[in-house]
N, CA and C atoms as a LAMMPS dump frame, in Angstrom:
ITEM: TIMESTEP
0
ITEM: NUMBER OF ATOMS
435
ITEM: BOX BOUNDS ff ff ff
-5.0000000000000000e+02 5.0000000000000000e+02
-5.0000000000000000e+02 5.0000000000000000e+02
-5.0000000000000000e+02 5.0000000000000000e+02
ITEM: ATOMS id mol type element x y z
1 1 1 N -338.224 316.993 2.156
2 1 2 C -337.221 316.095 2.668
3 1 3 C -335.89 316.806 2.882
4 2 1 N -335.827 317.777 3.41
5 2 2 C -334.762 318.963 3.663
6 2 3 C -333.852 317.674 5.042
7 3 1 N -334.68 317.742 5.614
8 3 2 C -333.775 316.679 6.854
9 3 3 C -332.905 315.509 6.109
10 4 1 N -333.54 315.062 5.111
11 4 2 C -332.531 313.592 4.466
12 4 3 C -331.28 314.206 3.887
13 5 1 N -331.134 315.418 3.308
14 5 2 C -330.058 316.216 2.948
15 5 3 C -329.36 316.708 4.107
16 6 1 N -329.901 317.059 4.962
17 6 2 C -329.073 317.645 5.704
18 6 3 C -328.28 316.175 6.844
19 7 1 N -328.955 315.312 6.32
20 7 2 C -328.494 314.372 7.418
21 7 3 C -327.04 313.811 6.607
22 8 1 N -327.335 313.296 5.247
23 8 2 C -326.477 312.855 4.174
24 8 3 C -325.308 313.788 4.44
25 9 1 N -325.627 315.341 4.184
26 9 2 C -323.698 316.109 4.387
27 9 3 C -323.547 315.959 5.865
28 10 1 N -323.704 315.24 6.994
29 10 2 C -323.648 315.622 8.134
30 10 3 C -322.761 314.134 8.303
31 11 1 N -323.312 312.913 7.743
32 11 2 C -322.853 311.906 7.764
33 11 3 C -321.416 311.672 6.67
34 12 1 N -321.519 312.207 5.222
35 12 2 C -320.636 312.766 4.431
36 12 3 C -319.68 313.743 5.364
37 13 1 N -319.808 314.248 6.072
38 13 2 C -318.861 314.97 7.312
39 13 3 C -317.938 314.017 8.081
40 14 1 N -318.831 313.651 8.787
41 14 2 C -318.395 312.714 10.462
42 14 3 C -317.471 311.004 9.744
43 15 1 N -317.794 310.954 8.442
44 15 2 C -317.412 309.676 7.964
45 15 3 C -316.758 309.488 7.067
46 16 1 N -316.758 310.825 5.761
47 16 2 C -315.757 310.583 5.358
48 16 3 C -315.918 309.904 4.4
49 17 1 N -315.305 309.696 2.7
50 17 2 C -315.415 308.836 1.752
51 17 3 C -313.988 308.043 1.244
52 18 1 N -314.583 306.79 1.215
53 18 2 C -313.095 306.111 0.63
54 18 3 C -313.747 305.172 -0.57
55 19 1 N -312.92 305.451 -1.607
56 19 2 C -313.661 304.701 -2.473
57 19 3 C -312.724 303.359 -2.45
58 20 1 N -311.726 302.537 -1.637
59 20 2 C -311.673 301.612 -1.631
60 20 3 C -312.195 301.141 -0.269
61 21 1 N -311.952 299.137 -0.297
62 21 2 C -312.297 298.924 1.038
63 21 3 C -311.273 299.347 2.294
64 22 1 N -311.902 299.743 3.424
65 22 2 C -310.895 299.916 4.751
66 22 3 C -311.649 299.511 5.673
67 23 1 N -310.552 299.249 7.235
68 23 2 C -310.599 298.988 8.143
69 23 3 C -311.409 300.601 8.845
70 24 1 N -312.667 300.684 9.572
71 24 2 C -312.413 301.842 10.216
72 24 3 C -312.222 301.179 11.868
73 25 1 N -312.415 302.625 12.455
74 25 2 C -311.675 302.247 13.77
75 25 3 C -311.809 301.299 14.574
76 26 1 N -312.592 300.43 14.52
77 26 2 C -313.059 299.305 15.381
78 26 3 C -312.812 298.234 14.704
79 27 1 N -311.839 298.589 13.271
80 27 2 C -311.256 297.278 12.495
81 27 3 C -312.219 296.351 11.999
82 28 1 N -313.894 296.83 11.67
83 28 2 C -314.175 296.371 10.442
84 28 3 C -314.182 296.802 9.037
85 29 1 N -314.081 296.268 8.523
86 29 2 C -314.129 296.459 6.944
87 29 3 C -315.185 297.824 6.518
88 30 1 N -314.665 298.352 5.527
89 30 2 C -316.199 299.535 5.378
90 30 3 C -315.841 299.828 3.834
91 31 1 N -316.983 300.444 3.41
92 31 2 C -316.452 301.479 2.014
93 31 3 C -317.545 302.388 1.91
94 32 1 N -317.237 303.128 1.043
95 32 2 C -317.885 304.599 0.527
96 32 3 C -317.756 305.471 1.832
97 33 1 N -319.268 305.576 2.429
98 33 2 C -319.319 306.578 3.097
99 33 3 C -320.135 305.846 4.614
100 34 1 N -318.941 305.291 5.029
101 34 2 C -319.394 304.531 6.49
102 34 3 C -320.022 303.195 5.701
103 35 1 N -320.113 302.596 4.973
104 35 2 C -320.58 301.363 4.207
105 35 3 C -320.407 300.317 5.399
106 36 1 N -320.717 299.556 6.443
107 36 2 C -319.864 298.361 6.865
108 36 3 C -320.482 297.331 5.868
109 37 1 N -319.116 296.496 5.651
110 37 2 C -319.165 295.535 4.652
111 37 3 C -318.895 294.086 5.155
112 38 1 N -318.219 294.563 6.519
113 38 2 C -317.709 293.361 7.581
114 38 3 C -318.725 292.373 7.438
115 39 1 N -318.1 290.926 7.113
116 39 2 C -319.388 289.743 7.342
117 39 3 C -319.507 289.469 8.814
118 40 1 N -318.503 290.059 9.327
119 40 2 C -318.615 289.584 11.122
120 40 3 C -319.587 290.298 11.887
121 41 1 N -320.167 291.568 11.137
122 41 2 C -321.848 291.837 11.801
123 41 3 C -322.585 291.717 10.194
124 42 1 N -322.436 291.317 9.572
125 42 2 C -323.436 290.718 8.689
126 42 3 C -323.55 292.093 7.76
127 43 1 N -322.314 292.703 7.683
128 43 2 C -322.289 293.736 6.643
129 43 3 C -322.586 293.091 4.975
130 44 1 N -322.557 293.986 3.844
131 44 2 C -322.435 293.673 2.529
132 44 3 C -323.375 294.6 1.751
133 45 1 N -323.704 293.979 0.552
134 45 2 C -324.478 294.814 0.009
135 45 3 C -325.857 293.948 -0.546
136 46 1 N -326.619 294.395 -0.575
137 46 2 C -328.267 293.834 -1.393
138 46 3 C -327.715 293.436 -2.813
139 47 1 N -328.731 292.511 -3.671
140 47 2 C -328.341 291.975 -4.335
141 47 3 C -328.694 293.524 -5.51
142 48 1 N -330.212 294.474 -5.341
143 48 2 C -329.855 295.392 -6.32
144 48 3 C -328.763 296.822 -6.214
145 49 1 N -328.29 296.531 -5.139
146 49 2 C -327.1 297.284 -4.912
147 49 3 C -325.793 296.999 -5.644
148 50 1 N -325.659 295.647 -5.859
149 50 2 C -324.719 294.735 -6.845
150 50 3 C -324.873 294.795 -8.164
151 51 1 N -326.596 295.189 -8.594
152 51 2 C -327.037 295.086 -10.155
153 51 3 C -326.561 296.459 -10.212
154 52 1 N -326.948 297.583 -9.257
155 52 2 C -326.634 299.002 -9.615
156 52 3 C -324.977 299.163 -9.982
157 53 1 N -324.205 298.476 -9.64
158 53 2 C -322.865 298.846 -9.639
159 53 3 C -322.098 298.349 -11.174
160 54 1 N -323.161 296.609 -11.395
161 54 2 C -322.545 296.71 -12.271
162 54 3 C -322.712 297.11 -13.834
163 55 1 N -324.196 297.699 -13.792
164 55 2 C -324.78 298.481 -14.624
165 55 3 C -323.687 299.424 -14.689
166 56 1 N -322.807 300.314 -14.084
167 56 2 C -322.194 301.292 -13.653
168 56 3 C -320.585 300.53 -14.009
169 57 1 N -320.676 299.535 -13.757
170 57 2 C -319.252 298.447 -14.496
171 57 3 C -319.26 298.447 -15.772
172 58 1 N -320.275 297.929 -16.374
173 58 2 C -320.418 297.943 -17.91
174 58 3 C -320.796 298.825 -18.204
175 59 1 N -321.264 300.1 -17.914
176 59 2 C -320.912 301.214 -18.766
177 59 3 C -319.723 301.753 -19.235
178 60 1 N -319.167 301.711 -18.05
179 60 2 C -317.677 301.977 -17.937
180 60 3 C -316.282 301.33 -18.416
181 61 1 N -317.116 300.004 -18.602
182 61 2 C -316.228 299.045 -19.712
183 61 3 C -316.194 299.348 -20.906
184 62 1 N -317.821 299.837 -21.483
185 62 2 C -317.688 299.965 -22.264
186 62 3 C -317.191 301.033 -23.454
187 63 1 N -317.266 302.427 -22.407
188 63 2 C -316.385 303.488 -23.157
189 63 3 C -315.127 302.917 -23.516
190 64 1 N -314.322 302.695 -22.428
191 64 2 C -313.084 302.524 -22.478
192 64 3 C -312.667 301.734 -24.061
193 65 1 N -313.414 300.286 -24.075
194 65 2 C -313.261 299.613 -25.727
195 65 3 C -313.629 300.535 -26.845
196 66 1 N -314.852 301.237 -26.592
197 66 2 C -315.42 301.822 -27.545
198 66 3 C -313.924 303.024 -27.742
199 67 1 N -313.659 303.691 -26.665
200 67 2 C -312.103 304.39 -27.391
201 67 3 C -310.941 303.813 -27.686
202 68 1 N -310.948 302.793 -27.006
203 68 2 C -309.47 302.323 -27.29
204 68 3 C -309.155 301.389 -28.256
205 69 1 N -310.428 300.561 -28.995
206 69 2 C -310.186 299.648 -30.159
207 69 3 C -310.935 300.352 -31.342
208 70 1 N -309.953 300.514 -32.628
209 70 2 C -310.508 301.476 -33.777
210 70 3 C -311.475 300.429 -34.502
211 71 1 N -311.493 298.88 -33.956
212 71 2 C -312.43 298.282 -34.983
213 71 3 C -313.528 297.872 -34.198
214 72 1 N -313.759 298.111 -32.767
215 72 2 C -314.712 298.204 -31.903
216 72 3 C -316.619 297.957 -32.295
217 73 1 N -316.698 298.713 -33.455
218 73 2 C -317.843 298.967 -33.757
219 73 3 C -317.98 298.097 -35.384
220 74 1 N -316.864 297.475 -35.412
221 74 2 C -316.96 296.374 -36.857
222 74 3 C -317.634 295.304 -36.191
223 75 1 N -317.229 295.126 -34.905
224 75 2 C -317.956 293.846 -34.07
225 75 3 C -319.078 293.453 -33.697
226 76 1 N -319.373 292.27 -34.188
227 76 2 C -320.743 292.24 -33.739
228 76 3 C -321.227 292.646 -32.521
229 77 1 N -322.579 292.442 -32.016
230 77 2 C -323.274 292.975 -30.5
231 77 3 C -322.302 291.395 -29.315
232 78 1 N -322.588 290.14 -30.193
233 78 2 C -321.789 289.285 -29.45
234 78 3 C -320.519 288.88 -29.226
235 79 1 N -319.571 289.661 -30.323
236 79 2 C -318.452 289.967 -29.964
237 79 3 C -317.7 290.993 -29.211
238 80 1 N -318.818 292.247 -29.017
239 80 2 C -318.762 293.414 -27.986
240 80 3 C -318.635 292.176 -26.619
241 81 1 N -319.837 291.894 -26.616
242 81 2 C -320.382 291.092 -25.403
243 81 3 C -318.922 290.269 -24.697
244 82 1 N -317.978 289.904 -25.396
245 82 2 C -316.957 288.724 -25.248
246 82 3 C -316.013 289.437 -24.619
247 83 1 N -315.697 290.711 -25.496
248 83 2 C -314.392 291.668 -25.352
249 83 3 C -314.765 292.441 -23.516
250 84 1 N -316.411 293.083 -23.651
251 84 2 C -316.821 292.994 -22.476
252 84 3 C -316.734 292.446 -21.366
253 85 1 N -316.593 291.129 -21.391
254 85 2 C -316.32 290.169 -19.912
255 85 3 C -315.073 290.287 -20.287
256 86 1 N -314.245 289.986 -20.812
257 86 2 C -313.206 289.422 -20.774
258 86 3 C -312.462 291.15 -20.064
259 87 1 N -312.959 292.426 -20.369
260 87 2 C -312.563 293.465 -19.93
261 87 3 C -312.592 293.856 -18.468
262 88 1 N -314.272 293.164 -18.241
263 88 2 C -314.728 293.095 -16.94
264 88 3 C -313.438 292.511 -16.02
265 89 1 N -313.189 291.522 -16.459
266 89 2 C -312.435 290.517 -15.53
267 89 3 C -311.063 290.849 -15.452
268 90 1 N -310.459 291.492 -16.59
269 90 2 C -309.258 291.55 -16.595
270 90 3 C -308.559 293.136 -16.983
271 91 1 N -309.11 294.164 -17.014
272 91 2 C -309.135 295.579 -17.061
273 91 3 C -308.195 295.422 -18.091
274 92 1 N -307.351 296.611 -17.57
275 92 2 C -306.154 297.028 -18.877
276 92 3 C -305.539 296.098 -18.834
277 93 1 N -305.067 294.665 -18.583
278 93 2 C -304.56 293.529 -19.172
279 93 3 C -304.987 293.148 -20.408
280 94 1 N -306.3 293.268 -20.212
281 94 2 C -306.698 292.793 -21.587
282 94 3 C -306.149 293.424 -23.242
283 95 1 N -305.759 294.327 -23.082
284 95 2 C -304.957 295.31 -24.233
285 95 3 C -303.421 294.689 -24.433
286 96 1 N -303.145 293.411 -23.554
287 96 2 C -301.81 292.914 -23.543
288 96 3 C -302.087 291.32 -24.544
289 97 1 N -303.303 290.92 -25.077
290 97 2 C -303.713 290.022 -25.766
291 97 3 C -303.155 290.604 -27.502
292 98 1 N -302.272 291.18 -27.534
293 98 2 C -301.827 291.475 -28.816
294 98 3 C -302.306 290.736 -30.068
295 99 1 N -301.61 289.644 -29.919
296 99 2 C -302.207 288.353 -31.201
297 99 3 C -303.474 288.597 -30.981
298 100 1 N -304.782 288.479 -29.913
299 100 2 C -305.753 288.824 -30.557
300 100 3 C -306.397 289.907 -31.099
301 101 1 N -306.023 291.109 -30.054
302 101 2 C -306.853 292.329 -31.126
303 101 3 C -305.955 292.438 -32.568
304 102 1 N -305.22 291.947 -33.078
305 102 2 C -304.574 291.883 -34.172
306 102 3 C -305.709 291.021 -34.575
307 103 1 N -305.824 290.163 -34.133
308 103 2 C -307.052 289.104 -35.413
309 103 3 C -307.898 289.488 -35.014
310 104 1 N -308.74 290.454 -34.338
311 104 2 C -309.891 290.875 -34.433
312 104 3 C -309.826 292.323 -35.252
313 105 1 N -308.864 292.875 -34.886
314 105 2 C -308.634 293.993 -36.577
315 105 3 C -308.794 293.48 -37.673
316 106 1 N -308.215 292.189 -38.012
317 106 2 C -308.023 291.51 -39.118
318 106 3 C -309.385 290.875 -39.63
319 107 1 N -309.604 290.8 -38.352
320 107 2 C -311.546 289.792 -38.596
321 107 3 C -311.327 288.448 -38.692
322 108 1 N -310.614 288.136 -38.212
323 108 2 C -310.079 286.769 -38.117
324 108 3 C -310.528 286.386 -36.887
325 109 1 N -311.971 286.133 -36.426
326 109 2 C -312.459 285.104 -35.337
327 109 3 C -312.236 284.235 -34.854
328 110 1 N -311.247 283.042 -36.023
329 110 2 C -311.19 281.711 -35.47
330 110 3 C -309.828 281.813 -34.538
331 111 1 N -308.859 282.72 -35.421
332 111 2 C -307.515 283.193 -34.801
333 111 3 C -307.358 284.047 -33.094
334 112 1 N -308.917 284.9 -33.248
335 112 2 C -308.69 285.368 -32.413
336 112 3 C -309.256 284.312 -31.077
337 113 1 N -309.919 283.427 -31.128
338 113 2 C -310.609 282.504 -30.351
339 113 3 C -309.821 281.45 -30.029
340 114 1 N -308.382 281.275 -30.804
341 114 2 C -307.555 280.457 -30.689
342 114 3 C -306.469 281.131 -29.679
343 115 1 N -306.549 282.445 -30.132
344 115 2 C -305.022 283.02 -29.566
345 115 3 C -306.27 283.244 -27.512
346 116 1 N -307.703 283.438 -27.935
347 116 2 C -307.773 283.523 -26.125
348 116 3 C -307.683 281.972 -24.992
349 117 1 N -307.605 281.566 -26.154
350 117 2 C -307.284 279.993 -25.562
351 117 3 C -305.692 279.502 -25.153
352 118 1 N -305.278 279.956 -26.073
353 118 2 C -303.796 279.727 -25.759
354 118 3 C -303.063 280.958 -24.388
355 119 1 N -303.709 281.174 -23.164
356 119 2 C -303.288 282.512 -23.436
357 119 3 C -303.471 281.785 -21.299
358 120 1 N -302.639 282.443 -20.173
359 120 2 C -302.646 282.315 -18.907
360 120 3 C -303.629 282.307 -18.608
361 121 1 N -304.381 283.771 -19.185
362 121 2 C -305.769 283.811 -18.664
363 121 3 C -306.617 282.946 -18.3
364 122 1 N -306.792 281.903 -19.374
365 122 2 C -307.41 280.567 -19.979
366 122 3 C -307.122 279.515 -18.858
367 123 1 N -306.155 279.429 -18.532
368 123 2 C -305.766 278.528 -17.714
369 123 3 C -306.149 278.661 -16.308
370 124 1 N -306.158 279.914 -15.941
371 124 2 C -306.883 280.889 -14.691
372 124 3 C -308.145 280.669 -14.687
373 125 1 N -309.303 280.696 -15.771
374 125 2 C -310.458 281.031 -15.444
375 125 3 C -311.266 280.012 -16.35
376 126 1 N -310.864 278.779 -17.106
377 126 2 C -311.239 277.585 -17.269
378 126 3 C -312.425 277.607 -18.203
379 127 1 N -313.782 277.269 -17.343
380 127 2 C -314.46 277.279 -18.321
381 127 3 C -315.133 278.409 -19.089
382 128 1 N -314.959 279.701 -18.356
383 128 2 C -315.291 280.924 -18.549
384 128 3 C -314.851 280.934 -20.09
385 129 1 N -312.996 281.167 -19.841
386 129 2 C -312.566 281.262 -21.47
387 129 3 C -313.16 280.095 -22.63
388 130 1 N -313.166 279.051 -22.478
389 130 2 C -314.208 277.852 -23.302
390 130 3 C -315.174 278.935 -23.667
391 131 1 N -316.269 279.153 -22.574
392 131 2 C -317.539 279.795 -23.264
393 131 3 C -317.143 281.061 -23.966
394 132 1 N -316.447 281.808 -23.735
395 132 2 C -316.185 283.214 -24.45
396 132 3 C -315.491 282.881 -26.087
397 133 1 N -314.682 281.805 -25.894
398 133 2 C -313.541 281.482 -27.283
399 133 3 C -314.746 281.465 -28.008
400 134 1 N -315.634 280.459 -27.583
401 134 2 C -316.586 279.497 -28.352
402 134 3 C -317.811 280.914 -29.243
403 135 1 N -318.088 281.551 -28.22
404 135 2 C -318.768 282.791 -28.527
405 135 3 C -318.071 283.715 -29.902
406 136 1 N -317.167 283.901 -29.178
407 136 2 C -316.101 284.579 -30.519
408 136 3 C -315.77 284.124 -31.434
409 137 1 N -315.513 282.32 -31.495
410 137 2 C -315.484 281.51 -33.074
411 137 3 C -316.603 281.741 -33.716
412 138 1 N -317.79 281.745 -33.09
413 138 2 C -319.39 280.79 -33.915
414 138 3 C -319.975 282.212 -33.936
415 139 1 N -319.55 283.459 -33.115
416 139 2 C -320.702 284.445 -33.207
417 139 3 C -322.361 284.282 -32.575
418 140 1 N -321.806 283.61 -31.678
419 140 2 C -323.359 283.001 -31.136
420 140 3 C -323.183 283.34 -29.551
421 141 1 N -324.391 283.29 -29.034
422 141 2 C -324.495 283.558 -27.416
423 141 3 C -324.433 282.162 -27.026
424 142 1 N -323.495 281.868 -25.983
425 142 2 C -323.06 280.309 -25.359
426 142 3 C -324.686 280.052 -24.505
427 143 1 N -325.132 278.944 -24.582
428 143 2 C -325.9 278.309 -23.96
429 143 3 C -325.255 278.134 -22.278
430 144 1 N -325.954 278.512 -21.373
431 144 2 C -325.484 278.322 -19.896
432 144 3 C -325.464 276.933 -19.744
433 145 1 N -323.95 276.516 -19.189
434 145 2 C -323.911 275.392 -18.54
435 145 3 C -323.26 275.175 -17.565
C-alpha cells in the first residue's frame, strides 16, 4: 500500500493542516487536513469518528486531573467519573470551583455537591449538574433520565 502513503503526504501537501475549524476557499467550513465539515454539502463526521475523538478527549482529561489534583486518586472510580464531565465540559474553568476541590481534599462530598450546585455553571447546564451533584453526594452512578 505504498500508493495510500504516498497519496496521504501529497494531500498533507496541497491541503495543509489546521487543527481548528476554517473557512477554505470556497467558504466552507473544513478541519484537519481538507476535512469538509460544511452541513451545506452534507459534510461532518461518522458517528465512530466522534467515539474515536472522544476516547482521545477522555484520555486527555484525564491526565490533566490525574496531575493537577494531589487527592485525585483518593476518589472513587465515580467520583473520577464526575470531575471528568464536569472537566470535559468546562476545561481549565473547572480549577476555578475552589470551595469544591477544597471539599473534595477535605472528603467532604456533601459540601462538595453543594458548592457544584450553587455555582453559574449549574444554572447553565441544569439537569446535567443535578445528575453529577447527585453522583458526587451518594457515590453512585445516576440512573439515565
Amino acid at each position: 500500500m505504498i500508493w495510500k502513503q504516498k497519496l496521504k503526504d501529497l494531500l498533507k501537501l496541497h491541503e495543509g493542516f489546521k487543527s481548528s475549524v476554517y473557512q477554505d476557499t470556497e467558504g466552507y467550513w473544513t478541519i484537519g487536513i481538507g476535512r469538509m465539515v460544511d452541513p451545506q454539502l452534507n459534510g461532518g463526521i461518522s458517528l465512530d469518528e466522534a467515539e474515536y475523538l472522544l476516547e482521545n478527549d477522555i484520555n486527555r482529561c484525564q491526565t490533566i486531573l490525574e496531575n493537577n489534583l494531589s487527592f485525585w486518586n483518593n476518589l472513587s472510580e465515580c467520583r473520577q467519573v464526575v470531575l471528568l464531565d464536569m472537566y470535559f465540559n468546562l476545561g481549565n474553568r473547572l480549577f476555578k470551583f475552589k470551595k469544591m476541590m477544597q471539599a473534595l481534599y477535605e472528603e467532604d462530598y456533601n459540601k462538595a455537591s453543594d458548592e457544584m450546585l450553587d455555582s453559574k455553571w449549574s444554572k447553565q447546564v441544569g439537569e446535567r449538574s443535578e445528575r453529577l451533584a447527585r453522583m458526587m453526594k451518594e457515590d453512585a452512578y445516576a440512573e439515565e433520565s
